[in-house]
C-alpha positions, 0 to 999 in steps of 0.5 A, spaced: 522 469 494 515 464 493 512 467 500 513 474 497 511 473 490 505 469 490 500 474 495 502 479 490 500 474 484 493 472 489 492 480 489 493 480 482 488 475 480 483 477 484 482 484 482 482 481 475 477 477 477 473 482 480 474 486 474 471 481 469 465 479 474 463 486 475 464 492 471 469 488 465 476 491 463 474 496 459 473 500 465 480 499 469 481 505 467 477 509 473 481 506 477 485 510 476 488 517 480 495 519 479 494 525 486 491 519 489 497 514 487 502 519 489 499 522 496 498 514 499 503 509 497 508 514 494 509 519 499 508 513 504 514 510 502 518 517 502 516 518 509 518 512 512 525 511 508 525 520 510 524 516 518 529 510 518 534 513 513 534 511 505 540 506 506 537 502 511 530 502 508 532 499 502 536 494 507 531 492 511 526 492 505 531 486 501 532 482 508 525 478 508 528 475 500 535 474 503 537 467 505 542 470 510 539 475 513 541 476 519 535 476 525 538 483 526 536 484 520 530 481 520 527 486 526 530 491 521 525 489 516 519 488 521 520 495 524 521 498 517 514 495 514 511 497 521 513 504 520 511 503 513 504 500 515 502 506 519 504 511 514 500 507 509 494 509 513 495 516 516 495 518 508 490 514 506 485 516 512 488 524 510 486 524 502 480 520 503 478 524 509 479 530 504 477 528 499 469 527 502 470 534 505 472 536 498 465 532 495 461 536 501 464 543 499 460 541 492 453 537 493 450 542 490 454 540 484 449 533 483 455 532 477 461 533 481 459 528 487 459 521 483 466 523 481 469 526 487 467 521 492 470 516 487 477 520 487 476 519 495 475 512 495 481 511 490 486 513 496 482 507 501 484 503 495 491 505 494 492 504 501 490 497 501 494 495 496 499 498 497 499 494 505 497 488 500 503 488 495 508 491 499 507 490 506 505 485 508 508 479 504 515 481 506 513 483 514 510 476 513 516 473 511 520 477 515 517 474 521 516 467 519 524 467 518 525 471 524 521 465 528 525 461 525 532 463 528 529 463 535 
């Protein structure tokens, strides 16, 4: 459980850290964007459990934290964070994409770019933090377990 936890704690820190070296917490709140949120790792999430079926995402998602999983379904997981990965990635690079096509619409707006490259970017952000606190933790341990049974 260790493995899963303490890259998630890395994350965490480090995006303290470069909110305190940088724009200060006082600014957290511009990283946020509820469509955005919604639109990557939700819908991402929605998508591939939609493909593999609820029961068996929530049983391949459980598998890398359990110390009986099986190795069947240790690929089970592996299959399921890489089907998860590629839709983190299609969202991601569909919202940011029409995010910048929607800034362009209005460059001649000066006052309107700054934010809507901004909501455009979030998608990007989401998308990796989505890849770093859901991803990749459990297909690492996922694979190091599997490696192990081998």
């Amino acid at each position: 459980m260790i493995a899963i936890v303490l890259p998630v704690i890395f994350v965490i820190v480090d995006f303290a850290f470069i909110m305190a070296v940088s724009a200060g917490f006082a600014h957290a709140i511009v990283f946020v964007d509820l469509p955005s949120l919604i639109a990557v790792p939700l819908l991402a999430w929605l998508s591939a459990a939609a493909g593999f079926g609820f029961k068996r995402s929530f049983a391949a998602w459980r598998a890398p934290a359990r110390a009986d999983a099986s190795s069947a379904e240790l690929r089970a997981a592996l299959a399921w964070t890489g089907s998860l990965a590629g839709w983190i990635a299609a969202y991601a690079g569909f919202a940011a994409a029409s995010g910048i096509v929607l800034t362009l619409t209005n460059i001649s707006v000066p006052e309107k770019v700054g934010a809507n490259l901004a909501v455009a970017l979030l998608s990007l952000l989401y998308a990796a933090l989505a890849e770093l606190f859901l991803v990749l933790p459990a297909r690492t341990v996922a694979a190091r377990r599997l490696a192990d049974l081998a």
